[in-house]
Structures are given as C-alpha cells and as structure tokens.
C-alpha positions in Angstrom: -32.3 9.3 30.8 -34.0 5.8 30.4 -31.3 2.6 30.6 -32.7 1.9 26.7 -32.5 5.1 25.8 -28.6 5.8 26.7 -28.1 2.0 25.5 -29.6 3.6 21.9 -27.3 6.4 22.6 -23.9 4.0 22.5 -25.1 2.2 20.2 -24.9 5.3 18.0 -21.4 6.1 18.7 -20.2 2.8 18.0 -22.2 2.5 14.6 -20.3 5.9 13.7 -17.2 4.9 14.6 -16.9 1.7 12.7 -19.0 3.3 9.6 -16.7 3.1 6.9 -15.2 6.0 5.4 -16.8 6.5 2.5 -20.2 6.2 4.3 -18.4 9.3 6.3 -17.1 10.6 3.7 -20.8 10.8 1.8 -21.9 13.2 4.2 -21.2 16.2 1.9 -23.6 18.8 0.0 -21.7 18.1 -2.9 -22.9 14.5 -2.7 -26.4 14.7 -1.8 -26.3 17.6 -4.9 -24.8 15.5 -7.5 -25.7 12.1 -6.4 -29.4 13.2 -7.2 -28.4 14.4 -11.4 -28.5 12.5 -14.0 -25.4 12.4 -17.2 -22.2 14.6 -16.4 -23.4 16.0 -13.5 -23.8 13.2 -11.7 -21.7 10.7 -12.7 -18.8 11.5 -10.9 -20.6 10.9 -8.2 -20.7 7.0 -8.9 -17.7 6.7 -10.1 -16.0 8.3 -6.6 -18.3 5.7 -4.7 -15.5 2.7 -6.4 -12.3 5.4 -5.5 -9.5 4.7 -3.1 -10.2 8.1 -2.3 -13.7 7.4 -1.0 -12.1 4.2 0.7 -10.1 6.4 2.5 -12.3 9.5 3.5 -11.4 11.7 0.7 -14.6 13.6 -0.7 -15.3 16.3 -3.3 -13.5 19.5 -1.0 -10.5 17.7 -0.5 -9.7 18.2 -4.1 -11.7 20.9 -5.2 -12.7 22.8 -2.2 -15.4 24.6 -1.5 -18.1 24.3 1.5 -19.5 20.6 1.9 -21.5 21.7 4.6 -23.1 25.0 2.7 -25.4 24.5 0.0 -25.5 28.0 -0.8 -21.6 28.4 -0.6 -20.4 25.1 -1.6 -18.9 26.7 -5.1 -17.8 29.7 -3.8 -14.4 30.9 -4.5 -14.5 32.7 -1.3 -15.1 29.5 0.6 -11.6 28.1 -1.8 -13.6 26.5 -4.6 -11.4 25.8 -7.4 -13.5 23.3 -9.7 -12.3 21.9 -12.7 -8.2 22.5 -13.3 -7.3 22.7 -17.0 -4.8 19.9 -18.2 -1.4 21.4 -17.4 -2.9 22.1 -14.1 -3.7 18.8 -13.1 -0.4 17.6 -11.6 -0.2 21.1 -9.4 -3.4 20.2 -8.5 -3.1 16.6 -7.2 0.3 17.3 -6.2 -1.1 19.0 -3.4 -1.3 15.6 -1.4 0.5 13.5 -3.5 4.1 16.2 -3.8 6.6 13.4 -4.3 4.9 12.3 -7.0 4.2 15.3 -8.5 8.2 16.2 -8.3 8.9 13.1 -9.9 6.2 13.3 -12.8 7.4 17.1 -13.6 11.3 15.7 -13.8 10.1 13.0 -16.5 9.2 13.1 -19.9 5.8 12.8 -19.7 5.9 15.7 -17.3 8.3 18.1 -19.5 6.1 17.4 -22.4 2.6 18.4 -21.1 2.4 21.4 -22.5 2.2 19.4 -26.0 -0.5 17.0 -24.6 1.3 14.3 -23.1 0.1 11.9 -20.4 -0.5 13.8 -17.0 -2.0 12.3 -13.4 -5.6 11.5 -14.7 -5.1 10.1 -18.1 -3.2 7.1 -16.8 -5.3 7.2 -13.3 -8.3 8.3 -13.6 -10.3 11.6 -12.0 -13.0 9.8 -10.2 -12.9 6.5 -10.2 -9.2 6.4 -8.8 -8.3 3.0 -7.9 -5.3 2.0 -5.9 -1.8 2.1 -7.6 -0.4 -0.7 -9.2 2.0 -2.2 -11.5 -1.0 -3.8 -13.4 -1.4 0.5 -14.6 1.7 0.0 -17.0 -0.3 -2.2 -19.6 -0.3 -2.2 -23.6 -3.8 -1.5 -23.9 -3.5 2.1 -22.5 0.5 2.8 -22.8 -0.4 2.3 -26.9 -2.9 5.1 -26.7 0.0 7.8 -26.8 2.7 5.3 -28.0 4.1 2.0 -28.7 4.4 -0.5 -25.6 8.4 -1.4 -25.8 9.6 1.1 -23.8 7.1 0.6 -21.1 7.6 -3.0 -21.1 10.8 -2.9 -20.0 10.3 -0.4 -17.4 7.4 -2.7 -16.2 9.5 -5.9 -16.0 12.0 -3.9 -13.8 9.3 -2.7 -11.6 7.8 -6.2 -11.5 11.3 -7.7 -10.8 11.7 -4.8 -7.6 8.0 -5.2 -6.4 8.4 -9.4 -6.2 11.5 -8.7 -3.7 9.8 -6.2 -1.9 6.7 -8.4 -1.0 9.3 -11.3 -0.3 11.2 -9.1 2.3 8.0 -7.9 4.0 6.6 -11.5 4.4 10.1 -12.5 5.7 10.2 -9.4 8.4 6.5 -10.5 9.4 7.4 -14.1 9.9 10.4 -13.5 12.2 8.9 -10.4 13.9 6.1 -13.2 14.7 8.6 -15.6 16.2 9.9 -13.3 18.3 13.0 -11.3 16.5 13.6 -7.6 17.0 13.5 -6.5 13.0 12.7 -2.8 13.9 15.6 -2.0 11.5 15.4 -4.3 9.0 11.5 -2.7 8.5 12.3 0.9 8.2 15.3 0.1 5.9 12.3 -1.4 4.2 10.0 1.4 4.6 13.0 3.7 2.9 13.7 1.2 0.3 9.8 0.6 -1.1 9.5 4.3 -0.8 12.5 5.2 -2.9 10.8 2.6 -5.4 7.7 4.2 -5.4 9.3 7.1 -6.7 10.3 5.5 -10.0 7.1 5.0 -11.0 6.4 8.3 -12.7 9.9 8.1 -14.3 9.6 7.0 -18.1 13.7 7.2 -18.8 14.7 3.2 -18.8 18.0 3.2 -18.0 17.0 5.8 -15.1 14.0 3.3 -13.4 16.5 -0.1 -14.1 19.3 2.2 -12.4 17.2 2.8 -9.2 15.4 -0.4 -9.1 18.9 -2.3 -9.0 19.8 0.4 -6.2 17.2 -0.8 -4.2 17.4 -4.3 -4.9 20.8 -4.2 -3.7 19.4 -2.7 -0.6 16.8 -5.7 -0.1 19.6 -8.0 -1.3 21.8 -6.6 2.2 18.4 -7.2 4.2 17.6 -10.5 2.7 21.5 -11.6 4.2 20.3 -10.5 7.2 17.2 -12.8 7.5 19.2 -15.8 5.4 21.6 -15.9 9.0 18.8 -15.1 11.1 17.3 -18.5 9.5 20.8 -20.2 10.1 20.5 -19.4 13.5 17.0 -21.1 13.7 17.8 -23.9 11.8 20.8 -24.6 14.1 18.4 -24.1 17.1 15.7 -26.6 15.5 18.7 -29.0 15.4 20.2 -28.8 18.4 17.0 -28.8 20.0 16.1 -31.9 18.1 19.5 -33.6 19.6 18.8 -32.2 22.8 15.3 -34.5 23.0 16.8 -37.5 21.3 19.5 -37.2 24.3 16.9 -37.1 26.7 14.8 -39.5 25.3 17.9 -41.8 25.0 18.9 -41.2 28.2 15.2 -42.2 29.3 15.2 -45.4 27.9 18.7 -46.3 29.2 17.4 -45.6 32.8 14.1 -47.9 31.7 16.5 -50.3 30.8 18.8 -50.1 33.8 15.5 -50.3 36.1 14.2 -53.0 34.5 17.8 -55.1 34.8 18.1 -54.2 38.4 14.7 -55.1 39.2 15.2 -58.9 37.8 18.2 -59.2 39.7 16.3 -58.2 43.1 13.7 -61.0 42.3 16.4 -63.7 40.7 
C-alpha cells in the first residue's frame, strides 16, 4: 500500500471518529427513507436533526425499533418494530431509557390522570424535536393549555431557587478542584443531591417539590460550609503569605540600610 494511500486511509478513521453523532447517528434506512418524503412522513425527520437525541447518537430504532440497516425489514415486528405507541403508552415507552422519570411521572398527577387525557412525556417535551431539559419547560404559555399557570409558578420558583444553588456549588467545586483541593466528596454529594432534584421535576404536588427542594438545599447548604472554611483557610494563607513577603522585603531593606551605613563608616 502507497504512503498517500494509507495516509487517506487515517485520515478516514479520524474523520469518523470526530464525526459528530448525529452525522453517525444519520446512517440509518429509516433516515435515508424518510428524509427523502415530503408532509408527515418526512417531517420527523427534520425535526430529529434539532433533538438532543440526535446530539447524542440516538436515531429512529432506539425508540421504535426495527432494522436501521434492512430496508426490507426495517418495520418488521419480528425485527422488534413497535411504531407509533398510543397516548397512555407513551411514558412505558420512553421510560424505557429514561425509568426514573417514568416512576416519578406515574406517582404524580399528571401521571394518575392519563387515562383522562392529561399531560404525558411528549406533550410538554416534544416527540421529535426533543430539546434538552430545562426549567425554561415550566412556562405559562404551554402549562395554560391544560390549566391555569399558579400552581406551576410556584413549583417553578422552587425549582429555580434549587437549580441557582446547584450551579453555584458546581462552579465552587470546579474552582477549588482547580487550585488544587481534594473535593472528590463534596462532587458526588453533589452528583446525589442534583440527581434527587432532578426527580422532582415530574412531580406537580407543591408542597411535595418545595418539601424536596428544601431537602436538598439543605444538603448544598452543608457543602457550601464546607467550601465557605475551605475559603477561610485560603484567605488566611493569602494573608500570611502577604506578611511573610512584607517580612522579607522589610528585612531586605534593613540589610540595604545596614550595608549602606557600614559602608560610609569604612570610607569616613
């Protein structure tokens, strides 16, 4: 094999490694199929292109199975296609990856009322175009297409309250894990603790979500003492370091002074 040729060759490998996921991901029957229609049939295809699910690798089979590599058995049920789950299916059905979730929506209202048409997984997210989570999902303009907005307000404002500490606690962990500090601990108390309020999400009861949000804010309160004297300490290093270099520099001087002295006296 040629030196270009095998150069090519690398080349390749390394373009495939670094090719984003959803390039990877793209590489489906189901894609090249549906990507090619035109109305229903091929705009889910789009709107997966924008999905944290294509960010992340997830295509068409991961969630409704099949054969991506088959044309002629890509909807076969004896290849596990499933297609299209009807609404009281849909949290069983993207419970499959997300469980915890899916445990925590069935416990809640929405969850205990779907049978009567209330909000399940894809209403409030999406079935395509899924973006990432957030906070910003709890907003009037959708919460008042089932209901009024009150009661999600004030879940919201305790989740807002619980998600500020949270990205103050990580930023303070990354700091002092950056000068240095062992804060192995202090992150996986994290990790447990922004897990936990994950959870409440999918919970719509509002003294249940400002009960566990003020559980784990107490939690982060306990690790924010623990940076608060870590920062004592380096503050009382940065000080006595500080008077450790005036004492030197004082000390300097005085021996400049001193020299200077004696050396008059050996001339006078």
């Amino acid at each position: 094999m040629s030196r270009s040729i095998c150069c090519l060759f690398v080349l390749m490998i390394v373009a495939g490694w670094s090719m984003p996921a959803a390039l990877l991901a793209a590489d489906t029957v189901c894609i090249e199929c549906h990507g090619g229609q035109e109305g229903r049939l091929g705009a889910p295809v789009a709107q997966w292109r924008t999905s944290v699910h294509a960010a992340n690798g997830i295509s068409c089979n991961d969630c409704h199975g099949g054969d991506p590599t088959d044309y002629a058995m890509a909807m076969s049920p004896e290849r596990g296609f499933i297609g299209v789950p009807k609404y009281t299916e849909v949290p069983d059905f993207c419970g499959r990856c997300h469980v915890g979730v899916a445990e925590d929506y069935k416990a809640g209202a929405h969850g205990q009322a779907i049978d009567r048409g209330a909000a399940q997984c894809v209403v409030c997210h999406g079935n395509h175009a899924i973006q990432r989570a957030s906070l910003d999902l709890i907003n009037e303009t959708d919460c008042s297409r089932c209901h009024s907005y009150e009661r999600a307000a004030l879940i919201r404002m305790s989740l807002v309250e619980t998600d500020t500490m949270v990205r103050k606690v990580e930023t303070d962990l990354d700091r002092l894990y950056r000068l240095g500090f062992a804060v192995n601990d202090m992150q996986d108390r994290l990790f447990n603790q922004r897990n936990v309020f994950h959870r409440t999400f999918h919970g719509v009861n509002v003294d249940e979500v400002r009960q566990k949000t003020a559980g784990v804010q107490a939690e982060l309160g306990k690790i924010n003492m623990e940076v608060a004297s870590i920062d004592t300490t380096l503050g009382e290093r940065k000080l006595w370091g500080s008077v450790t270099i005036a004492i030197f520099i004082l000390t300097g001087v005085v021996f400049l002074l001193v020299r200077k002295a004696y050396e008059e006296d050996e001339k006078g």
